[in-house]
Backbone as CSV, one residue per row, in Angstrom:
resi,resn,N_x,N_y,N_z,CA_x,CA_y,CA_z,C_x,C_y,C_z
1,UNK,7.440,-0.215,10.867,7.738,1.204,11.036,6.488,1.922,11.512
2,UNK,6.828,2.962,12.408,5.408,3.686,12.981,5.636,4.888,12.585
3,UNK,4.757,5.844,12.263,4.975,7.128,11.446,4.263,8.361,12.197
4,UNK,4.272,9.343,12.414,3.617,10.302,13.001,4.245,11.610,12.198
5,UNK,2.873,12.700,11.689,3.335,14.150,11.425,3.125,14.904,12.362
6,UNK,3.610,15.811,12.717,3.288,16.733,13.714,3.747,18.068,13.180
7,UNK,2.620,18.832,13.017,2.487,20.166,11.925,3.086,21.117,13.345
8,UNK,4.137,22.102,12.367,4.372,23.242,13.854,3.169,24.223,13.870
9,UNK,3.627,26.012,13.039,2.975,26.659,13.230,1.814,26.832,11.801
10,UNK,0.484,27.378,11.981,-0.560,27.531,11.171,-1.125,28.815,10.656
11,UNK,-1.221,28.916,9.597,-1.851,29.995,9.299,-3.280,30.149,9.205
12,UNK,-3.364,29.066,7.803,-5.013,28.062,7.943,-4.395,26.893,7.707
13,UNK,-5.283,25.649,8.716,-5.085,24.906,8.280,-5.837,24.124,7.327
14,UNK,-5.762,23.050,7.286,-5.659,22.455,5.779,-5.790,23.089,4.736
15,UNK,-4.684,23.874,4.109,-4.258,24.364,2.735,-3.728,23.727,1.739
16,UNK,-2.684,22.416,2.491,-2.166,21.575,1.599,-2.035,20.467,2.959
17,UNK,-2.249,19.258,1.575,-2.507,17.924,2.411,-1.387,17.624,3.124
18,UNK,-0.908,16.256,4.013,0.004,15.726,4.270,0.715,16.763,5.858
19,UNK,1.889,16.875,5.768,2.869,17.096,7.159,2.806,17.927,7.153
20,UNK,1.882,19.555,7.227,2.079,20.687,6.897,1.328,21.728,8.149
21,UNK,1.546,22.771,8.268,0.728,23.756,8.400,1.473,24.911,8.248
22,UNK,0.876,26.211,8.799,1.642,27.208,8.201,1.808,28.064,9.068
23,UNK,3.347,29.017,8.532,3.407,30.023,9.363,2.901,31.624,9.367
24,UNK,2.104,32.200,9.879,1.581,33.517,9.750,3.075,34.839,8.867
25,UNK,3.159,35.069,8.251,3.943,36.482,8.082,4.249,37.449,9.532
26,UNK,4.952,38.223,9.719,5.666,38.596,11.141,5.964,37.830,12.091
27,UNK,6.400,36.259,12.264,6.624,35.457,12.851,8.076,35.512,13.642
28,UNK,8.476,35.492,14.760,9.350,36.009,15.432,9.722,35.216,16.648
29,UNK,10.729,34.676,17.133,11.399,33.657,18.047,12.951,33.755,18.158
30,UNK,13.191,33.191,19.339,14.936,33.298,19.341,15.512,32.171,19.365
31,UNK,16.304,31.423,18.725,17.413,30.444,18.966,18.067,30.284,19.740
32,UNK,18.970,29.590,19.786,20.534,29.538,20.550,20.654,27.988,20.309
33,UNK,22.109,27.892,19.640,22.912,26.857,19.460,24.015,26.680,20.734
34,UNK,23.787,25.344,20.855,24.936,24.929,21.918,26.438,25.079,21.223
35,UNK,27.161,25.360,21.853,29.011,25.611,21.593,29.215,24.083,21.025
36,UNK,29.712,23.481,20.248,30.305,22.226,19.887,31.488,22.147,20.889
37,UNK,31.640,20.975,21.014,32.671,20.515,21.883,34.066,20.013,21.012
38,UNK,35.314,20.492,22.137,36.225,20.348,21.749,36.800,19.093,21.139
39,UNK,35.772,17.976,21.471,35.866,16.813,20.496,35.117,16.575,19.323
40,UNK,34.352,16.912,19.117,33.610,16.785,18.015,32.373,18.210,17.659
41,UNK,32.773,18.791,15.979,31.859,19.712,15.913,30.019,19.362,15.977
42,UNK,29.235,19.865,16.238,27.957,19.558,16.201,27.286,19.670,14.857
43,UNK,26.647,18.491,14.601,26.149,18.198,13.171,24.829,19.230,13.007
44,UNK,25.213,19.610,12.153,23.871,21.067,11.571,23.619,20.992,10.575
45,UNK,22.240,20.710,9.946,21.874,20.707,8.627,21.132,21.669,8.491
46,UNK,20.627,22.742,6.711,19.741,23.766,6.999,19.051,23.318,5.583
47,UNK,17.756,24.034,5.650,17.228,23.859,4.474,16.365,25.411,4.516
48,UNK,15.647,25.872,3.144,15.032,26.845,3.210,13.713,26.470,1.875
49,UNK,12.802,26.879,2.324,11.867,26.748,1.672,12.087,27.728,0.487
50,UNK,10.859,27.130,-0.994,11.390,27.819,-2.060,11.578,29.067,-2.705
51,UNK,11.031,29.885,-1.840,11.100,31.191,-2.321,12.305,32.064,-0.840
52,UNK,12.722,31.094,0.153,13.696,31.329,1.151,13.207,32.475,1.597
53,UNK,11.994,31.929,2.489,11.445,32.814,3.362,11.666,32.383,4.835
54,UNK,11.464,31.158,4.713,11.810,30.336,5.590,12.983,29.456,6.255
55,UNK,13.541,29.026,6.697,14.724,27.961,6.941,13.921,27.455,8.152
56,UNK,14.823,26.488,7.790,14.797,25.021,9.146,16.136,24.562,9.628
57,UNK,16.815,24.663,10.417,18.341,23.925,10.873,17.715,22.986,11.978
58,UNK,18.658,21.980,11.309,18.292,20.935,12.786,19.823,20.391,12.953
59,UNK,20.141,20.316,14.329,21.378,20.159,15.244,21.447,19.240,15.696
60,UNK,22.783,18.128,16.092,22.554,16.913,16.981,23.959,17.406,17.699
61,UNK,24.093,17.624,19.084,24.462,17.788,20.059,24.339,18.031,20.990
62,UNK,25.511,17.066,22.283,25.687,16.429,23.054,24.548,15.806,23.657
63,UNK,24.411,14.844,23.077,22.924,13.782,22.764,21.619,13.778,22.378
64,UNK,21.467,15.674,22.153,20.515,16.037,21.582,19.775,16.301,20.262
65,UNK,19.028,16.147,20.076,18.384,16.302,18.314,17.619,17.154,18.976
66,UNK,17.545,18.511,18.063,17.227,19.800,18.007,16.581,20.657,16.515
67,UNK,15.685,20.990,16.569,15.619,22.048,15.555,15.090,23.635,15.788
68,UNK,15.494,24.538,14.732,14.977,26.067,14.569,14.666,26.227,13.588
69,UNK,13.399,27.383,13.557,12.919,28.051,12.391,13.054,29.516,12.495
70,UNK,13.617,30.040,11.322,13.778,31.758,11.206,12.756,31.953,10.214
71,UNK,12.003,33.229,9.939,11.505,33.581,8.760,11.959,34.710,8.308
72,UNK,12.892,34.788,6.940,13.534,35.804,6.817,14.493,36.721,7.594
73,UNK,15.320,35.274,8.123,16.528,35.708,9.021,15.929,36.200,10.348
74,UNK,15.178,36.032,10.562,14.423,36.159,11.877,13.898,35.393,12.641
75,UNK,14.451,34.621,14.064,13.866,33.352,14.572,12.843,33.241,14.518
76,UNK,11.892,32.300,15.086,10.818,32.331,14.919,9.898,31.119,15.733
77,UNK,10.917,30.076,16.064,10.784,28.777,16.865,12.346,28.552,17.695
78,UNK,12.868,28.927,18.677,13.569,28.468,19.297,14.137,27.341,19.228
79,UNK,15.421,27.074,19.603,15.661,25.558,19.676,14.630,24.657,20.949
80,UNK,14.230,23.546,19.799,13.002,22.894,20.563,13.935,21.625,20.335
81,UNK,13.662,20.273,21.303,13.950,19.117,20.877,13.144,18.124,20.134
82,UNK,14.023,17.336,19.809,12.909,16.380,18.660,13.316,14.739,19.336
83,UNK,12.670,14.027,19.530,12.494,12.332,19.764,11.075,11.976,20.554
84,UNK,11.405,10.855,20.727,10.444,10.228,21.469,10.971,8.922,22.707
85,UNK,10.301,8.570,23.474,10.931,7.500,24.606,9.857,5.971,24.297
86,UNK,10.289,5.475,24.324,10.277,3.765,24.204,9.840,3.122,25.764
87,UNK,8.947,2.618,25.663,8.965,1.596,27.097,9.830,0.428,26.718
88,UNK,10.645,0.289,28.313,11.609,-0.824,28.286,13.344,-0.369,27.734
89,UNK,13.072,0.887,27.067,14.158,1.884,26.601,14.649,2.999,27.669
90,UNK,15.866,3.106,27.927,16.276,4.402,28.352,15.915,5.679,27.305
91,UNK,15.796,7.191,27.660,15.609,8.112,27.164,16.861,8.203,26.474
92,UNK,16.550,8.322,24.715,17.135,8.136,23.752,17.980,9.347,23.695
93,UNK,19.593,8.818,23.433,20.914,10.101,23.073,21.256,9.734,21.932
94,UNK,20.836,10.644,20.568,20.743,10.977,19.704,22.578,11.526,19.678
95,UNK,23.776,10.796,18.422,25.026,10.942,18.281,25.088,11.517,17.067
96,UNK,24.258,11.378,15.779,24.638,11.588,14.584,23.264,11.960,14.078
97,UNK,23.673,12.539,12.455,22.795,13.030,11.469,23.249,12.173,10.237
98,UNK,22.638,11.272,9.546,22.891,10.715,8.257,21.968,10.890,7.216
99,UNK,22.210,10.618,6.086,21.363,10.152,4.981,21.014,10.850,4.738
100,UNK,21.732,12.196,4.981,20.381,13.952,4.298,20.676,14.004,3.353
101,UNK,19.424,14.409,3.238,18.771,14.425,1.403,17.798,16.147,1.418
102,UNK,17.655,16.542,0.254,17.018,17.454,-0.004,16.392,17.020,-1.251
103,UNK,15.284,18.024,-1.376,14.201,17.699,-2.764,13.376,19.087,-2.610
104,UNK,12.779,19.105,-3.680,11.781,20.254,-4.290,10.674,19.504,-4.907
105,UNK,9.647,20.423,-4.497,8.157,19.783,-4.822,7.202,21.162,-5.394
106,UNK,6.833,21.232,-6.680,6.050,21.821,-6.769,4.802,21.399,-7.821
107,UNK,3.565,21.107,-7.565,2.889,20.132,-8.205,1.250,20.844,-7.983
108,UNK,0.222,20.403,-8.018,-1.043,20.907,-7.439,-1.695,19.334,-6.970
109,UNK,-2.940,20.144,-6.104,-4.253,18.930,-6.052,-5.300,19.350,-5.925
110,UNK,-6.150,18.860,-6.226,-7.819,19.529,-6.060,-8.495,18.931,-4.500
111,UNK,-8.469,19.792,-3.931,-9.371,19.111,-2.930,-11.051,19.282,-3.081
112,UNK,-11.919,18.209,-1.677,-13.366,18.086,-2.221,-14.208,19.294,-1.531
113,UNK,-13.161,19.946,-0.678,-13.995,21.058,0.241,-13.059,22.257,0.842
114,UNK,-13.416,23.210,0.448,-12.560,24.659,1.576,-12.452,25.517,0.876
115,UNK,-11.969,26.488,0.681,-11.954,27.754,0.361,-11.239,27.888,-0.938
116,UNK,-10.371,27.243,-1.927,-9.913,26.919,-2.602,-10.162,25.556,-3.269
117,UNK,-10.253,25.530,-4.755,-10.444,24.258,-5.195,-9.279,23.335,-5.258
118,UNK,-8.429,23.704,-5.473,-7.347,23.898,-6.762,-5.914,24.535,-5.187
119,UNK,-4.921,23.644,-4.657,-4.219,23.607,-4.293,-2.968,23.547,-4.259
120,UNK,-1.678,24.763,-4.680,-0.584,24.279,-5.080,0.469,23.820,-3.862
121,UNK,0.807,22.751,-3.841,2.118,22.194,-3.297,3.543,22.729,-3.527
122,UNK,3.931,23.760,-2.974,5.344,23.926,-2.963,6.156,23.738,-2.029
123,UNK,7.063,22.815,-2.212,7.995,22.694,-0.655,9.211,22.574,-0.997
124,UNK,10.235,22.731,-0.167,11.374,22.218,0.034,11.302,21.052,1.035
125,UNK,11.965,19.992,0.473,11.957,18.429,1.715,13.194,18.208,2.190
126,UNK,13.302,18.154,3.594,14.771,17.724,4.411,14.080,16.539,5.028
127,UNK,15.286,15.187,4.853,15.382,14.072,5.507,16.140,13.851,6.187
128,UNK,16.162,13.081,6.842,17.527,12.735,7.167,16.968,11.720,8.912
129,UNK,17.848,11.027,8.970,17.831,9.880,10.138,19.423,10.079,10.817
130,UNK,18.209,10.000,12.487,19.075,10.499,13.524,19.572,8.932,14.030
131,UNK,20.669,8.743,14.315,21.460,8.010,15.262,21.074,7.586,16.771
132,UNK,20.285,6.739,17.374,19.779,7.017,18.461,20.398,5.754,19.201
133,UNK,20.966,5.878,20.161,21.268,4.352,21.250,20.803,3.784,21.972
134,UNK,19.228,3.327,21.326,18.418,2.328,21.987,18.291,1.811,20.615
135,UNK,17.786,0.627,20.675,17.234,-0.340,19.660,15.966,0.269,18.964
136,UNK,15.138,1.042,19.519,13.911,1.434,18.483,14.226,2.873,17.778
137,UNK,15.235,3.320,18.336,15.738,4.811,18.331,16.886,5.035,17.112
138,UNK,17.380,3.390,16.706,18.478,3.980,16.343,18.476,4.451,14.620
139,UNK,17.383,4.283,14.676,17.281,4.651,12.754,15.903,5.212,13.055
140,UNK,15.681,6.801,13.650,14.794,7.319,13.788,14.775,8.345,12.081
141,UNK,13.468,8.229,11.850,13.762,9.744,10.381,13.197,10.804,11.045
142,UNK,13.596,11.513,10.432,12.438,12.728,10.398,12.590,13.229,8.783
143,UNK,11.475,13.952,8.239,11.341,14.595,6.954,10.060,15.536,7.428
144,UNK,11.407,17.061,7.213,10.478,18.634,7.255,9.851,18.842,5.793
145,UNK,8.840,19.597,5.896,8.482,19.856,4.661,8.676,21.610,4.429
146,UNK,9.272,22.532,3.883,9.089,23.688,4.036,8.451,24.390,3.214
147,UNK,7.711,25.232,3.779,7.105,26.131,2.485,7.307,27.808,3.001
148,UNK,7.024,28.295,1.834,7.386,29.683,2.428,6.384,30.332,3.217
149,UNK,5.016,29.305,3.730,4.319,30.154,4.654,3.826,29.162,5.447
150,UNK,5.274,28.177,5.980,4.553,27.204,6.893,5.950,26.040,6.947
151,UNK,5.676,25.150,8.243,6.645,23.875,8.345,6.195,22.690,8.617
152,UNK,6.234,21.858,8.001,5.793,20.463,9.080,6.944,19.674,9.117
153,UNK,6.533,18.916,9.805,7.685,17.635,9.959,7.208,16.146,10.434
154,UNK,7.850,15.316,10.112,6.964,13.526,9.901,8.579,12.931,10.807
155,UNK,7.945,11.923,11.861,8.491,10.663,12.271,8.642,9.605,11.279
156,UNK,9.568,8.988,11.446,9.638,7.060,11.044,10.590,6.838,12.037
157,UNK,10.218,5.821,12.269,11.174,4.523,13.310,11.421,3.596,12.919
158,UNK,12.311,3.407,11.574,12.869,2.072,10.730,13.216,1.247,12.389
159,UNK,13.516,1.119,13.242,13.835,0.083,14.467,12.723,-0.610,14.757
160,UNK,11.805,-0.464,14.461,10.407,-0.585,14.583,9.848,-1.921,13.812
161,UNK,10.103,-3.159,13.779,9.609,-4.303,12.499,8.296,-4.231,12.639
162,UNK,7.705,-4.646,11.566,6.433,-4.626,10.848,5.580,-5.587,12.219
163,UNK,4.327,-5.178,12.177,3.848,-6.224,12.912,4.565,-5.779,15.050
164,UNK,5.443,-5.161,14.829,6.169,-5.136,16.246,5.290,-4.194,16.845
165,UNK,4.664,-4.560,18.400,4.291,-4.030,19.403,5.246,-3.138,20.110
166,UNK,5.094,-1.584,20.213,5.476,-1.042,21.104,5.052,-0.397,21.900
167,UNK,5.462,0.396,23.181,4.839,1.512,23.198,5.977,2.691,24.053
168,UNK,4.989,3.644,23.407,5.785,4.998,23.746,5.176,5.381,24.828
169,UNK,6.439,5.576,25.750,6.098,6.466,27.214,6.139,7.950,26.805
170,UNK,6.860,9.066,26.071,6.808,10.002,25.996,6.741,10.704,24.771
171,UNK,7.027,11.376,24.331,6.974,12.290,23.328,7.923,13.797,23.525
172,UNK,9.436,13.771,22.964,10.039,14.989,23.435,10.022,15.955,22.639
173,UNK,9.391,15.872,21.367,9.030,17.036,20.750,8.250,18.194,21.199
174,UNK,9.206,19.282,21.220,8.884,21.053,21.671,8.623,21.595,20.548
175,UNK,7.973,22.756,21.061,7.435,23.707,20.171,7.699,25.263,21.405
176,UNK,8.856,26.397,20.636,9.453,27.202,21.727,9.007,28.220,21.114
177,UNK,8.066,28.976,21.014,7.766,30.112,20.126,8.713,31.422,21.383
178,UNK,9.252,32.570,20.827,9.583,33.522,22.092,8.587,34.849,22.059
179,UNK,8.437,35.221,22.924,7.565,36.808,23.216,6.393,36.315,24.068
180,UNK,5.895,37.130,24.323,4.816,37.408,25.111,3.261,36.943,24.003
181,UNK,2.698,35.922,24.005,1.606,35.635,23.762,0.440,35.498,24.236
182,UNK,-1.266,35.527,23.602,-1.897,35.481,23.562,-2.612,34.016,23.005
183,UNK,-3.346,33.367,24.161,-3.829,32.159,23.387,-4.945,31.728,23.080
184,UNK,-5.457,31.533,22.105,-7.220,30.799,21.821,-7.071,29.337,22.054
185,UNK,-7.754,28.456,22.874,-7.368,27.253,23.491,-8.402,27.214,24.521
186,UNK,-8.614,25.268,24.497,-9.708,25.301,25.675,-8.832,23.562,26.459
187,UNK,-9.399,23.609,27.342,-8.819,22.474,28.170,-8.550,21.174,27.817
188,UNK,-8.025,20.021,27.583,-7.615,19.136,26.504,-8.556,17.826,28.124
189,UNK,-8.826,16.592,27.175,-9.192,15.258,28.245,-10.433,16.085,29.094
190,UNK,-11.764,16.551,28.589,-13.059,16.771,29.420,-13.832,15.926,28.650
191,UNK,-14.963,15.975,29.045,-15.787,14.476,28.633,-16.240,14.910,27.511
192,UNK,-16.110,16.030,26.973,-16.754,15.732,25.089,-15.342,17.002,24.838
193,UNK,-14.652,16.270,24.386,-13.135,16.964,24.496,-13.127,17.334,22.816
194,UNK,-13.907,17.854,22.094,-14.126,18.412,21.301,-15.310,19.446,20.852
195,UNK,-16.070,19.698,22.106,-17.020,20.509,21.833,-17.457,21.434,22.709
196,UNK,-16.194,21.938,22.849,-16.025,23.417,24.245,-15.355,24.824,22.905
197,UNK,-15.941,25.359,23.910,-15.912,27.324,23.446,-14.222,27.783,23.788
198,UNK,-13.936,28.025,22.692,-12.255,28.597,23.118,-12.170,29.934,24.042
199,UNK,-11.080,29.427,24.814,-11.049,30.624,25.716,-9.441,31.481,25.261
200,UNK,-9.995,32.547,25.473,-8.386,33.669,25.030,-7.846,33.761,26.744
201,UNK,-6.063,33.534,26.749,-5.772,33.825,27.786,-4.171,33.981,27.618
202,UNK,-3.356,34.385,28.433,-2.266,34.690,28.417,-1.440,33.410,27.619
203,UNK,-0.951,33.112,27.104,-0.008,31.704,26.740,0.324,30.838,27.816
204,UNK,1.218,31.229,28.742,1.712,31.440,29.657,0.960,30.294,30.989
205,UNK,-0.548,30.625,30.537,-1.340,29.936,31.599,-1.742,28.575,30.659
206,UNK,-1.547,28.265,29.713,-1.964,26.895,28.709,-1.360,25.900,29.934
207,UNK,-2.481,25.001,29.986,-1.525,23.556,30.902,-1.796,22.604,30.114
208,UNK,-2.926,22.098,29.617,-2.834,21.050,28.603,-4.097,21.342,27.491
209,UNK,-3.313,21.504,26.565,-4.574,22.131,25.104,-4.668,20.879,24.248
210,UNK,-6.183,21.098,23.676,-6.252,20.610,21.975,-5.544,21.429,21.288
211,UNK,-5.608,20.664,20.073,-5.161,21.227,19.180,-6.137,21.622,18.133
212,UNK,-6.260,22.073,17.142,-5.503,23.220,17.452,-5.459,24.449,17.895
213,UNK,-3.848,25.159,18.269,-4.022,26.011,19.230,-3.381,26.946,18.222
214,UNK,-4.368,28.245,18.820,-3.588,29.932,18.291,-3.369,30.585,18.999
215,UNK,-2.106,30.996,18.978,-1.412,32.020,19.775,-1.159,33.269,18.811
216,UNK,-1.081,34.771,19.258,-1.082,35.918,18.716,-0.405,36.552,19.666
217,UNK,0.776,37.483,19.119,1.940,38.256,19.943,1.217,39.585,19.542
218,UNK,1.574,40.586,20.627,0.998,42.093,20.600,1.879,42.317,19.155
219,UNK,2.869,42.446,18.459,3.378,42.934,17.406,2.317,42.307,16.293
220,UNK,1.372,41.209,16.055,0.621,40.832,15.516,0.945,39.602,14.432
221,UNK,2.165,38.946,15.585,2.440,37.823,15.159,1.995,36.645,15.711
222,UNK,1.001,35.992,14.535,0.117,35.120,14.886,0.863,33.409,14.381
223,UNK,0.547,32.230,15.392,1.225,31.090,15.255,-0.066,29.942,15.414
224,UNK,0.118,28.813,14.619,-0.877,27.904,15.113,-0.675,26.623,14.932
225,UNK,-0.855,25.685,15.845,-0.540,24.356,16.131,-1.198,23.059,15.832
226,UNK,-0.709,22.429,14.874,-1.745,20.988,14.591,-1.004,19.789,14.199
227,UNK,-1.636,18.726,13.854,-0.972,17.736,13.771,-1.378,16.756,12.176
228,UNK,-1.524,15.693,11.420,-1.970,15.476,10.963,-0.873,14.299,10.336
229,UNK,-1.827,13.554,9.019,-1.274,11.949,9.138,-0.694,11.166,9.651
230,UNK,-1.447,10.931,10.568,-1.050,9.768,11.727,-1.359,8.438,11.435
231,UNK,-0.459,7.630,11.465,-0.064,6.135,10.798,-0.306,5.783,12.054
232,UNK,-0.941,4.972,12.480,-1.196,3.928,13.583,-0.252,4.842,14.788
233,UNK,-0.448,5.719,15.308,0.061,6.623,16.534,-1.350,7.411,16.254
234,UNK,-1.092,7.564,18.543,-1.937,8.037,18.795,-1.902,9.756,18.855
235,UNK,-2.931,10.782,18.801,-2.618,11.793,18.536,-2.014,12.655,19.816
236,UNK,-2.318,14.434,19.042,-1.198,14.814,20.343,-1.665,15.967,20.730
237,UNK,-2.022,16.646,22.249,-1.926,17.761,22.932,-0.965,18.332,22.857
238,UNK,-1.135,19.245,23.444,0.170,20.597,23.999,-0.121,20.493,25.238
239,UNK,0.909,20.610,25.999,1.628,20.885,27.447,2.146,22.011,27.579
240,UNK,1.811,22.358,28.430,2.822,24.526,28.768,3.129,24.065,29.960
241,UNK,4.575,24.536,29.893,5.663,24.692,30.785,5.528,26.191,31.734
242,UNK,4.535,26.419,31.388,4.601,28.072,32.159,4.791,29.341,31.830
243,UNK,5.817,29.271,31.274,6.607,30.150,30.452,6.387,30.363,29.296
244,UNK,5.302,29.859,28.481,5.114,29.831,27.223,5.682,28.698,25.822
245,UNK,6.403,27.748,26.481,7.320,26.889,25.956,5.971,25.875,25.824
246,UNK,5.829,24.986,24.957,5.040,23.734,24.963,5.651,22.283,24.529
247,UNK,5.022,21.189,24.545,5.725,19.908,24.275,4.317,18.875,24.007
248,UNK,4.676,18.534,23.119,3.796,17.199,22.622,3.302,16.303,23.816
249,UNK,2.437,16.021,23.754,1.303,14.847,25.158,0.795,14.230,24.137
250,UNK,1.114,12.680,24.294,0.073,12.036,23.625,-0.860,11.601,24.346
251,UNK,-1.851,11.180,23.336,-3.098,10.596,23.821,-3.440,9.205,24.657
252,UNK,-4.436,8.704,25.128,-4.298,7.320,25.320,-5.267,6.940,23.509
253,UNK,-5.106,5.758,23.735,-5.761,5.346,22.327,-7.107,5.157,22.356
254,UNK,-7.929,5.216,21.554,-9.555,5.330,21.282,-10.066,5.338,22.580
255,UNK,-9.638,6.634,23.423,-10.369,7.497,23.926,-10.498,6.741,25.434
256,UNK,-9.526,5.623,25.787,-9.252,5.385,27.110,-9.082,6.740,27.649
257,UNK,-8.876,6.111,29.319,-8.507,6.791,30.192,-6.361,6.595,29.461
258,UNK,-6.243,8.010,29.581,-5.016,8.250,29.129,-4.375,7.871,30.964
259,UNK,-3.246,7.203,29.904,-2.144,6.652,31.579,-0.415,6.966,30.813
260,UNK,0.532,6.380,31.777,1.747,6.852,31.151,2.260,6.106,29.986
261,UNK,1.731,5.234,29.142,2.276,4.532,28.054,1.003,4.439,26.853
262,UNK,1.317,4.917,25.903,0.533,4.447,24.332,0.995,3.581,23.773
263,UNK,0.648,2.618,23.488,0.815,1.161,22.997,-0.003,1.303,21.549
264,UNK,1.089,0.480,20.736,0.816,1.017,19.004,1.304,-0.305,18.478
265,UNK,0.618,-0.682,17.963,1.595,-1.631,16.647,2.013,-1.386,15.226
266,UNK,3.473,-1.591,14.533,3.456,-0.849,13.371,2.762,-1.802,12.369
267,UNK,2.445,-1.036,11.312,2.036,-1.679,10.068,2.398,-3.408,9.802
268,UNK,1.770,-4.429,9.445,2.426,-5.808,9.087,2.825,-5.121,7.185
């Protein structure tokens, strides 16, 4: 099995360990659900973090796996898609939602450094494994974590045997924030690709960022992007579509020249 978290939006990050980051307060985005078809309704699951500030729905229709975030009945992440592509695989059509589960977590931890000693964990947990019709696809998980000031969400690829070589050509996980933004972000793949001065610029103009990235809407809704526990996968940029829309880029691995396939082996 190969595992990847990929944190949406941030407030600060690292507040709490694991699949997380957070969402700023005034957070604001639009949805839209596809019509279900006259053969079959579209599978929708929702969850809300514990004080239900938050929700998460995630959708599987007409081959798509989809999710949204509202905060307090207010979008906040658009419908974005969720998978990934397989070399040697066609681009995976996602039919079903199984095995959802929900859970509550509220616990602490001490961390060794940051602004806080003493860390409480509160979440709401949605699981659940998507249906996919390729062989590495077809027992994909995902598990959101929600909190009331933040979302993450974690990959597994049970298709995946221990020890099995793969590699991933793409990455279709979006991230759709809506409005007019502002971005702190500097150019992703330059030769010390961690030690450049952030530049503020329209959203709009992002073509390929580190992470992580902050975006701020004139209403003073602020969003921020990261990633974290990564199980043998390589990590991940942002891509802008132009428009302000972004999508996961992975990396090449220990710092090759990045080409169109990441090659990973899962755990023995």
């Amino acid at each position: 099995m190969i595992e990847r978290a990929a944190a949406s939006v941030a407030r600060r990050l690292v507040r709490r360990q694991s699949v997380r980051s957070t969402i700023l307060p005034f957070l604001a985005a639009a949805t839209a659900l596809a019509a279900p078809s006259a053969a079959a309704a579209a599978a929708r699951e929702c969850a809300q973090s514990p004080g239900k500030v938050i929700e998460v729905c995630v959708t599987v229709d007409g081959g798509r796996a989809t999710y949204e975030i509202t905060r307090k009945g207010t979008p906040v992440i658009a419908t974005s898609a969720l998978g990934m592509d397989f070399a040697g695989e066609q681009s995976a059509r996602f039919s079903a939602m199984s095995g959802v589960t929900r859970s509550a977590t509220d616990t602490s931890w001490e961390q060794p450094w940051g602004e806080a000693r003493t860390i409480r964990d509160q979440h709401t947990e949605l699981s659940f494994t998507l249906a996919g019709d390729t062989a590495l696809t077809a027992k994909t998980g995902v598990t959101f974590r929600i909190f009331d000031d933040g979302v993450g969400f974690r990959y597994s690829f049970g298709g995946v045997a221990a020890g099995q070589k793969v590699s991933v050509t793409k990455e279709r996980t979006e991230f759709r924030p809506v409005g007019d933004y502002q971005a702190w972000w500097y150019q992703a793949l330059q030769p010390d690709r961690d030690e450049y001065l952030y530049t503020q610029t329209d959203a709009r103009r992002i073509t390929l960022a580190e992470t992580p990235l902050t975006l701020r809407r004139m209403d003073g809704i602020h969003l921020s992007f990261h990633e974290a526990a990564l199980v043998d996968f390589p990590s991940m940029l942002l891509s802008g579509d132009g428009v302000g829309g972004l999508t996961a880029w992975l990396t090449a691995c220990w710092r090759t020249r990045p080409g169109p396939s990441r090659r990973r082996g899962a755990p023995s």
